[in-house]
Each structure stands twice: as structure tokens, then as C-alpha cells.
C-alpha positions as CSV (number, residue, x, y, z in Angstrom):
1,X,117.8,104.4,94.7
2,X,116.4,106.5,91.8
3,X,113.4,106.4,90.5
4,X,112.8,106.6,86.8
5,X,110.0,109.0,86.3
6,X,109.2,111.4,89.6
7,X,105.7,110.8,91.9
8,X,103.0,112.1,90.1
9,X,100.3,115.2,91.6
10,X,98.1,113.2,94.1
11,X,95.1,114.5,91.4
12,X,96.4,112.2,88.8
13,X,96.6,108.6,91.0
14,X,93.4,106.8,92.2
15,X,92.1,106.1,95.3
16,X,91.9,102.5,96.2
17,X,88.9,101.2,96.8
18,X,88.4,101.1,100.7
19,X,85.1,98.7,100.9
20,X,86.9,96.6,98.8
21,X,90.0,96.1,101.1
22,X,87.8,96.0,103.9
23,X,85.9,93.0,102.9
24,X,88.7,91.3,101.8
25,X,90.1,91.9,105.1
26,X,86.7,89.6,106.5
27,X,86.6,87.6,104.1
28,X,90.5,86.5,105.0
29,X,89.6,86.4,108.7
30,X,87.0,83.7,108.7
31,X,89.8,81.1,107.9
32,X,91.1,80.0,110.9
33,X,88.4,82.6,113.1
34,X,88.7,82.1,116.5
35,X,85.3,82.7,118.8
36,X,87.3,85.9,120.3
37,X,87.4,87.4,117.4
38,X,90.9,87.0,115.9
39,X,92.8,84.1,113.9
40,X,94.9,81.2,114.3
41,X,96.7,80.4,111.3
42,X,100.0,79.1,112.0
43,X,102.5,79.3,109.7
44,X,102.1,76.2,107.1
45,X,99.2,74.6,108.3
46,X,95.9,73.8,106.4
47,X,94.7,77.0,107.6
48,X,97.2,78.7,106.3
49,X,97.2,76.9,102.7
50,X,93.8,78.2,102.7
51,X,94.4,81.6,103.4
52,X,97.3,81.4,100.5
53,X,94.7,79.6,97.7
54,X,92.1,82.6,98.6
55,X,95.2,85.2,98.1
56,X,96.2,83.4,94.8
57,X,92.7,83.4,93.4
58,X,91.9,87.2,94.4
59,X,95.5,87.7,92.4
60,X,94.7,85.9,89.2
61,X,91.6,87.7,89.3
62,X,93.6,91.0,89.1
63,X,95.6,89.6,86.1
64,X,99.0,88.7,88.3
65,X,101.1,85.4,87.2
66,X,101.8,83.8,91.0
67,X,105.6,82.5,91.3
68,X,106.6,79.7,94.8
69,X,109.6,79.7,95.7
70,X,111.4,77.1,97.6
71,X,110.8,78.4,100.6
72,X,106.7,78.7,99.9
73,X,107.3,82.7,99.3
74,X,104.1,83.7,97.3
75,X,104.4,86.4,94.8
76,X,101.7,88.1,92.6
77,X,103.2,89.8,89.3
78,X,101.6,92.5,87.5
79,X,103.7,93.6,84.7
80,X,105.4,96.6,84.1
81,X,106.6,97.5,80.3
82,X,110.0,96.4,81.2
83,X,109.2,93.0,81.6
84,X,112.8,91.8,82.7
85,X,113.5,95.0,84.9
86,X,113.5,94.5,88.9
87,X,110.3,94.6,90.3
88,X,109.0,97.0,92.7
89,X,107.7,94.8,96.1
90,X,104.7,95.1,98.3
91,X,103.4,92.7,101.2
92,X,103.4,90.9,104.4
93,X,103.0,87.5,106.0
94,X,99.6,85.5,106.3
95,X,100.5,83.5,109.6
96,X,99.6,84.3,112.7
97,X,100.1,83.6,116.3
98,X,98.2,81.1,118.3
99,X,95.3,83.8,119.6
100,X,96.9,85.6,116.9
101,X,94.3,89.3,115.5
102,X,93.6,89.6,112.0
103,X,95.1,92.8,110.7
104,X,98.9,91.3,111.8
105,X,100.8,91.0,108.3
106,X,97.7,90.0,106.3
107,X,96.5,93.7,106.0
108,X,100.2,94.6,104.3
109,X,99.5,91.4,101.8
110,X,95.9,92.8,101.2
111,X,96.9,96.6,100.9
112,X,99.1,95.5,97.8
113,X,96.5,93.6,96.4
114,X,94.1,96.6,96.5
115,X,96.9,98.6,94.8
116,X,97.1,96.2,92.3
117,X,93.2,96.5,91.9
118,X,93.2,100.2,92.0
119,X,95.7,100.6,89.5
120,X,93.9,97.9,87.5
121,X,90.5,100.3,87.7
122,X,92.5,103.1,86.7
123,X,93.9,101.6,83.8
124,X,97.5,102.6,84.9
125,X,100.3,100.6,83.3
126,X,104.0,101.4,85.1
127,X,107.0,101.3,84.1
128,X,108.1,98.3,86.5
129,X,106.2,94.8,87.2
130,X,105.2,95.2,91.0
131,X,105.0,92.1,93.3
132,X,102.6,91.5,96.0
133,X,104.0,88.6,98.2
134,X,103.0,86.8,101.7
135,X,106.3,85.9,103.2
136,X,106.4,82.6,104.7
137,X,106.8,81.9,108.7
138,X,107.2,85.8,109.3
139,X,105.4,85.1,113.2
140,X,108.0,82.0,114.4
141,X,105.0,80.7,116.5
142,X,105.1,77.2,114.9
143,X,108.7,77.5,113.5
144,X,111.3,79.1,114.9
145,X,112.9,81.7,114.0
146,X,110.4,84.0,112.9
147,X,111.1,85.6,110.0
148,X,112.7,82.6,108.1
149,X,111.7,83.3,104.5
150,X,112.7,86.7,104.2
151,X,115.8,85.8,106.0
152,X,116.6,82.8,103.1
153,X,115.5,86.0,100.2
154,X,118.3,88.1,102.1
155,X,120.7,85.2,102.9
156,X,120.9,85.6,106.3
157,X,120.1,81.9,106.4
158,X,120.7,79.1,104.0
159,X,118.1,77.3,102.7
160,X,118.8,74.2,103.9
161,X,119.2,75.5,107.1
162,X,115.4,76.6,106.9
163,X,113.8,73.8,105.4
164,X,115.2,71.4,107.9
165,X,113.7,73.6,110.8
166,X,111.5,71.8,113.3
167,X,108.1,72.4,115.0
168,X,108.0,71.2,118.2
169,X,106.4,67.4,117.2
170,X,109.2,67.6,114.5
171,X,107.6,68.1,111.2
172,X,110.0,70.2,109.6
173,X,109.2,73.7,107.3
174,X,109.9,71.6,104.1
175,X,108.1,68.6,104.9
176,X,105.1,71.2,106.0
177,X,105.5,73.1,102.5
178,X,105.3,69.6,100.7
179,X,101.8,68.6,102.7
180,X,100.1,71.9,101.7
181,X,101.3,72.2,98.2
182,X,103.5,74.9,98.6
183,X,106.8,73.6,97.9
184,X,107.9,76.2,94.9
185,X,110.9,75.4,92.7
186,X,111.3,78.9,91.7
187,X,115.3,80.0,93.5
188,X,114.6,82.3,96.9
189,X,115.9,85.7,95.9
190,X,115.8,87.8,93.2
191,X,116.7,91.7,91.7
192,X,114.4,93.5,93.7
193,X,114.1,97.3,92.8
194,X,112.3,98.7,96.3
195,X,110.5,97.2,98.9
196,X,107.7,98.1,101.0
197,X,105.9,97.1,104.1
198,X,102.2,98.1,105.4
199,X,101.5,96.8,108.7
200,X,99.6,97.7,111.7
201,X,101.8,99.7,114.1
202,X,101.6,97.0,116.8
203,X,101.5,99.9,119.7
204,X,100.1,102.8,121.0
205,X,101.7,105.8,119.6
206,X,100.0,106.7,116.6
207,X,96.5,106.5,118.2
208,X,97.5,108.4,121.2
209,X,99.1,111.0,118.7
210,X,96.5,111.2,116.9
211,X,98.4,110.3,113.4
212,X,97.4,107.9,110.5
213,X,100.1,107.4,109.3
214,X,103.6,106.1,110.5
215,X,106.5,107.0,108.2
216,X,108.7,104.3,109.6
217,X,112.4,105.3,109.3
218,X,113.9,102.4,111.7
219,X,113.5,99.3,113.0
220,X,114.9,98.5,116.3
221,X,118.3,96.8,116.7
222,X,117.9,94.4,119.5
223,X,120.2,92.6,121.8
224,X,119.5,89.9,124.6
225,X,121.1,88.4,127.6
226,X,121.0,85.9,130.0
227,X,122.4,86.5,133.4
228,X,122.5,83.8,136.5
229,X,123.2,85.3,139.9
230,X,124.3,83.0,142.3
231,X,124.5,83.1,146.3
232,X,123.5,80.5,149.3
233,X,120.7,78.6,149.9
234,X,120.0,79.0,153.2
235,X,117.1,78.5,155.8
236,X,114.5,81.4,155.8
237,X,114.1,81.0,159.4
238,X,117.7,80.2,160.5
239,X,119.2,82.9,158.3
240,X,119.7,86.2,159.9
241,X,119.2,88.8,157.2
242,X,123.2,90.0,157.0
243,X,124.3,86.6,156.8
244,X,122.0,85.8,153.5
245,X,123.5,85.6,149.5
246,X,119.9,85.9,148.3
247,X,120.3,86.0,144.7
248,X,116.8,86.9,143.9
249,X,117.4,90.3,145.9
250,X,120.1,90.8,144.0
251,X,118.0,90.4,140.9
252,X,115.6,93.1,141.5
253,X,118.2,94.9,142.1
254,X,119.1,94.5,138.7
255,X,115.7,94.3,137.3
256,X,115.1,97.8,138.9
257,X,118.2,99.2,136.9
258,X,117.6,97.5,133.7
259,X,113.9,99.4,133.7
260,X,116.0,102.9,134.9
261,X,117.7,102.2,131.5
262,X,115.5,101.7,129.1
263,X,113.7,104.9,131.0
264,X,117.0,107.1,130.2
265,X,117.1,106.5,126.9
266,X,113.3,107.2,125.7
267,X,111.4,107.7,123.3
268,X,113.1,104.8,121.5
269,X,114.6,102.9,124.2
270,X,113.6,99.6,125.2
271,X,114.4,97.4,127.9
272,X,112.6,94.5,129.7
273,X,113.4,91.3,131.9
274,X,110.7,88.6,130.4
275,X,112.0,85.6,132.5
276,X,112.7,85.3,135.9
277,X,113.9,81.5,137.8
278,X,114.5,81.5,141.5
279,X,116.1,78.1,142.6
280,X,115.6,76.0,144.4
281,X,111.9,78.5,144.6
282,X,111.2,76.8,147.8
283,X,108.9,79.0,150.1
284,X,110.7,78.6,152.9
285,X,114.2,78.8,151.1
286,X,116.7,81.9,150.8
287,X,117.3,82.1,147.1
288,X,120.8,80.5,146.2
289,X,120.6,81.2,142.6
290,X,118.5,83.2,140.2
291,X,118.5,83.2,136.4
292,X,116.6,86.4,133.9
293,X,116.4,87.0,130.4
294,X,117.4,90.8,129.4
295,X,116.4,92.6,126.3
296,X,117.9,95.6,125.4
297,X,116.3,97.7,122.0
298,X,117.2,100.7,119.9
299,X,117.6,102.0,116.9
300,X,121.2,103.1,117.3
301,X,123.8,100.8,117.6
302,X,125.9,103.3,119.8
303,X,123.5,104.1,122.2
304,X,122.8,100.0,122.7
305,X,126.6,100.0,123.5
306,X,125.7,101.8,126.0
307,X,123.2,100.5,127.5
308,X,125.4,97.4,127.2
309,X,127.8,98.8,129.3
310,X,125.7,100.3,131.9
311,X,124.2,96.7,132.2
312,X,128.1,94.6,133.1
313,X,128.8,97.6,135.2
314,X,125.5,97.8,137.7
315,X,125.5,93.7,137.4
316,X,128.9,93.7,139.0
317,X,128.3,96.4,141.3
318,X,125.4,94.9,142.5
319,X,126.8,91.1,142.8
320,X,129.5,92.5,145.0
321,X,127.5,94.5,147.4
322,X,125.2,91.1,147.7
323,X,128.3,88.9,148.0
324,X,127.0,87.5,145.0
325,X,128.4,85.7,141.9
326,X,127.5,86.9,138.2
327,X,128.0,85.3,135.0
328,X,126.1,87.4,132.1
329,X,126.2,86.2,128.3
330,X,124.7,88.2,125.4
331,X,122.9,85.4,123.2
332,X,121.4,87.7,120.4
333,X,122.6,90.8,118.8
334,X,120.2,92.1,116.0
335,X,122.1,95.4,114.5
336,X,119.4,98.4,113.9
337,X,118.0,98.5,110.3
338,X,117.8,102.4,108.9
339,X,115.4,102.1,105.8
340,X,116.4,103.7,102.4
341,X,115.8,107.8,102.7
342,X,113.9,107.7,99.0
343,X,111.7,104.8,100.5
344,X,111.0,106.7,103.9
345,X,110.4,110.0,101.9
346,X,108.2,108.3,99.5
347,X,106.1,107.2,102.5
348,X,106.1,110.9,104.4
349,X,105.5,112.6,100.7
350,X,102.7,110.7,99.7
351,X,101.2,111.1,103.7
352,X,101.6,114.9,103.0
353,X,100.0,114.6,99.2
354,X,96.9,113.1,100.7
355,X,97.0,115.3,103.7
356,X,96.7,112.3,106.3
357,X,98.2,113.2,109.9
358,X,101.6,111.2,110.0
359,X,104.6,111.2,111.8
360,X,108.3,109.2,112.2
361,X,108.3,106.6,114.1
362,X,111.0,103.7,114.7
363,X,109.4,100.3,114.7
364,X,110.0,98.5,117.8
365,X,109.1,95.0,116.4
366,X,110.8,92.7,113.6
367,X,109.5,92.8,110.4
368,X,109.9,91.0,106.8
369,X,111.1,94.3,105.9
370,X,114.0,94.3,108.3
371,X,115.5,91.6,106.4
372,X,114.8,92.6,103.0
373,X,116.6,96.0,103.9
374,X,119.6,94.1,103.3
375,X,119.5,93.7,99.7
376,X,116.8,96.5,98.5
377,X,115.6,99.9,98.9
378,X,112.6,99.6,101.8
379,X,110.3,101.3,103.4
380,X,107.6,100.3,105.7
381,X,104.3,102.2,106.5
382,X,101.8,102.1,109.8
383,X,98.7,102.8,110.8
384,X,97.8,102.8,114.5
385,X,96.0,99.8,116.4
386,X,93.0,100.1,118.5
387,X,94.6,100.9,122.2
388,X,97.8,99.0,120.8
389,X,97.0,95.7,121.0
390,X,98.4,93.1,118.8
391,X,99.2,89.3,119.0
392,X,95.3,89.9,120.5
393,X,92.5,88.4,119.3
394,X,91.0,91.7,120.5
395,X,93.4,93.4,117.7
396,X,91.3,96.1,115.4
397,X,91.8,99.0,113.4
398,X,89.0,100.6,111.5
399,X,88.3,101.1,108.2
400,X,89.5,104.6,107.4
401,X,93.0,103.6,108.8
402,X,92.8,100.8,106.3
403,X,92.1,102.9,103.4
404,X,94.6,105.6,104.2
405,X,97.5,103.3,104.7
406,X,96.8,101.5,101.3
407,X,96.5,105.0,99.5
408,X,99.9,105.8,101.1
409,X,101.2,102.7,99.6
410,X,99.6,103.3,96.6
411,X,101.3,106.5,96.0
412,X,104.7,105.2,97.1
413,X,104.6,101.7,94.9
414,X,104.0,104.3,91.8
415,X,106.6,106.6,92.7
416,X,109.5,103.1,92.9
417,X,107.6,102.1,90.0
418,X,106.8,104.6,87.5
419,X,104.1,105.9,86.0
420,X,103.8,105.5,82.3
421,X,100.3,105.6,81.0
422,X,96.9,106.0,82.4
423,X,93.0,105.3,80.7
């Protein structure tokens, strides 16, 4: 990507406006507050239409002209002086999960608005529109999979694969769009110039760092498993212990490993067993069979080949010294997404103009951004989360984090964008 007209000196940009954000931040959480202190808005519920209405209203307040698309994709247009030329991107997702906080994905739609605003204030006109946007059905909690929208804007699914997606009393996501008024006729995808994401970091490591600011370079590649050990039932009090093909000894065996793996291949390697089944799970029962979910991320695809490798090779050595039987399927394989070097630098320049403590970091959950990676520029930004927690209702950042992140984006939206005139 190259940008038309170079970032200008931090002096010359504004600040946005960080009381501003910050309400609008509590404002947005009292739809769909829960008494814990977080949100449940579910993606396309009446909750969630209100939470889009407020967005829309706050937009045309700015001076943006709001675009649906088919898939319920919102986006918020302030122009640029090329009217026709691809716009520049900003935003997030305004679902959440069931005990869901209320910085997840709605901070990221509510830092571009503030852009908008600040620039607005400024009296800065660019060179390209820019596009806020809330991304529909980015937490898969009601619909699955997560991430749907953006997935239909970078055709990694077809729309009428999405639409026809179920919740789990079968209202599907286009019958959900047409209940709350969001069924857009405007086609999902478009030219899109550069892309970027502000979220919380959804972890620990920038707080513990003590950084601001994540320049995100990376998001994970992921792949999953399913693996079914299978031995003897037996008696547990007939059984002598050399005699038993206890399959659930011979999966923490392998549980043991898969954690030794993830463990060799830090800071970015991930690895976790999330479901364990022991049948017939009888008290008095040896194990005959055993059944665990394994996920494997990094942000290399070599170094998950790997770990893929290390996985079939301990599984069979471990089945055979159990006497055991092993049948392992991989179910998912999510390549790593490296974002666009001018997008990360624009982030980790504009950190450095405003002299906010940053660092790299990969980020270890799916985003909106991962998918648009695919056909645009992106970048994605962080700031850290209160002890890590997310999908909380305990989730909180503070205010200064807020702030900082949005002037980050700020600076990076102009520099895609292009500054042509100022008040």
C-alpha cells in the first residue's frame, strides 16, 4: 500500500476528545447492562438493534451517510475529496457474548467514531472518505461461526451460506436481520483502501508490560483436533493394574505433552485440551474410551507443522505403550494472518509520535480484522485489559487507555487517508 500524502508532525493532528469517547462508551453499555456490570447483546437481537440505532444517530450527528449491506454490515461515511476513491476503514463489532464486558468490539466502533468527531472539530478534510463500521455476528455466541460478516466482505463464505445460518431455536441470521430492520440491500464487499482494528487486547501482556499500546503485527493461525483413545472397560476392582487399557491414563498422558508443547514454543505458542469425555465415566469403571478436543495456535504456519507433528508422534507413542488405539482428526485449520507492514508501521509510528509505551504483540484471538486482511491493507491496535479479562462482565479498561488507543487510530486513519486541508 502507499499512501498518497505522508503522516503529518503529531503537532499538526488533534487530539480526540477523551470524555467524549468515554461517555459514549456508558452511554452504549446501558443497552443490554447486565447487574455484574457487563452486556449481553447477542448478535441481532433487539438489543443489539438498539445498540446499532444509537451508533447511527451518533454518526449522522457527525455528518456520515450510513450504508446496510445484505449481511446487516453498518458503515458510517465521512467524505473524502475523492468521492469515488476507496475508503479508508475503521471499526468493530457491537455483539457480545452472553455475560459478555463492554469494551469487546464496541470500543473499536466507538474509537472511529471519535476520530470522525475529532477530525470534524478540527475542521480536517482528507483526501479519502473513511468508514466507521460495526461488523455483524463478529462473537458467534448466538450464530455460529463467529465472524460471519467479515467473512461474506472477504468471501470466505457465500452469502447464502450465511444468511441461512441458524441459532439454536432456528431462526436464521436473515430472518434475524429482517425482524430488526437491518436487512441492507447494499452488495457485501467493496474497494477498500486500508483497514484498521482497535480492540481491547483480550489478555494480560500489555498491562503486565506496562505498555499502552499493542502494535499488532499477527494474528494467530489456529488448528484443532479431535482425538478418541480407546482401550477396555474393565472392573475397577477385578482389574489388576498391568492388565488395564485405561484410555483416560493414556489421555493425560497426552494432555501432559500437548501443554509441554505449547510451553516449547513460547511467547507465541498456544496449546490447550478444552474437552475431555471418559466413557462409559462410571466410578467404578476402568476407562475403555476417552475423547479431547486439541487446539494448537501460532503465528507461523511452520512452527504449527510442527507442533502438528510432535502431536501424531507422542499420540502414537503413547497409545502403544498403553496398548491403546488412536484415531486423531484435524477439524479446523485457520492459516496465520501477517498484517500489511505500512498498516503495522502506521500503528508503531503514530505510538512513538505521541510518545505512548507500546510494543509488538501477535493477537492470540480472531478478529474482524483477520478476515478483512484478505482483501485490504490492515492493521489492528490494542490497549491492555484490566488483569486480562474479557468475555467477563468484570472486563474494564480505564479511560486513559481509551483515549490513547483512539489517538493512535487517529494518527493512523490520517496517514491511509491523507491529509488535505485543516481550519
Amino acid at each position: 500500500m502507499r499512501d498518497a500524502l505522508a503522516l503529518p508532525a503529531a503537532a499538526q493532528l488533534p487530539f480526540v476528545d477523551g470524555a467524549r469517547l468515554w461517555d459514549s462508551l456508558e452511554r452504549m453499555a446501558r443497552i443490554g447492562a447486565t447487574p455484574k456490570g457487563g452486556v449481553c447483546r447477542l448478535a441481532l437481537s433487539e438489543l443489539d438493534r438498539e445498540s446499532r440505532d444509537l451508533f447511527v444517530a451518533w454518526a449522522k450527528e457527525a455528518g456520515c451517510t450510513i450504508r446496510v449491506d445484505q449481511m446487516g454490515n453498518v458503515f458510517a461515511r465521512r467524505p473524502g475529496r475523492q468521492a469515488n476513491a476507496a475508503p479508508v476503514v475503521t471499526g468493530s463489532h457491537a455483539d457480545s457474548q452472553p455475560t459478555g464486558g463492554k469494551y469487546d468490539g464496541i470500543y473499536g466502533v466507538l474509537g472511529g467514531l471519535e476520530v470522525v468527531r475529532a477530525l470534524n472539530d478540527a475542521g480536517i478534510e482528507t483526501e479519502r472518505p473513511i468508514d466507521v463500521v460495526i461488523w455483524t455476528n463478529e462473537e458467534g455466541s448466538r450464530f455460529a461461526p463467529a465472524m460471519i460478516a467479515s467473512g461474506v466482505f472477504a468471501g470466505a463464505f457465500s452469502l447464502d451460506y450465511a444468511l441461512a445460518r441458524a441459532d439454536k431455536v432456528g431462526v436464521t441470521i436473515g430472518e434475524a436481520l429482517d425482524a430488526i430492520g437491518y436487512a441492507g440491500a447494499e452488495p457485501v464487499g467493496f474497494p477498500v483502501h486500508a483497514f484498521y482494528e482497535l480492540h481491547i487486547e483480550q489478555g494480560a501482556i500489555l498491562e503486565r508490560a506496562g505498555a499502552t499500546i499493542g502494535v499488532v503485527t499477527a494474528g494467530q493461525g489456529q488448528r484443532w483436533y479431535e482425538l478418541t483413545l480407546r482401550g477396555t472397560d474393565a472392573h475397577a476392582g477385578t482389574t489388576p493394574m498391568d492388565l488395564r487399557r485405561d484410555a483416560l491414563v493414556g489421555a493425560a498422558r497426552v494432555i501432559d505433552f500437548i501443554d509441554s508443547v505449547g510451553r516449547a514454543h513460547a511467547p507465541h505458542g498456544r496449546a490447550t485440551v478444552g474437552m475431555i469425555e471418559a466413557r462409559p465415566n462410571s466410578r467404578n469403571t476402568v476407562p475403555g474410551e476417552c475423547f479431547v478436543t486439541i487446539e494448537f495456535r501460532h503465528p507461523e504456519s511452520a512452527v504449527l507443522d510442527a507442533m502438528d507433528a510432535s502431536l501424531r508422534e507422542a499420540v502414537q507413542r503413547i497409545a502403544a505403550a498403553r496398548n491403546l488405539e488412536a484415531q486423531i482428526a484435524q477439524i479446523f485449520d485457520y492459516a496465520p494472518v501477517p498484517f500489511a507492514p505500512a498498516c503495522v508501521d502506521a500503528v508503531r509510528d503514530a505510538a512513538r509520535a505521541l510518545d505512548l509505551p507500546h510494543q509488538d504483540i501477535v493477537s492470540g484471538a480472531g478478529h474482524d480484522a483477520c478476515y478483512l486482511a484478505r482483501v485490504a491493507p490492515t492493521g489492528m491496535i490494542f490497549i491492555p485489559c484490566v488483569g486480562g479479562l474479557s468475555h467477563n462482565e468484570a472486563e474494564a479498561i480505564t479511560p486513559e487507555w481509551a483515549a490513547a488507543g483512539a489517538n493512535v487510530l487517529l494518527h493512523a486513519v490520517v496517514r491511509s487517508a491523507g491529509v488535505i486541508s485543516a481550519a
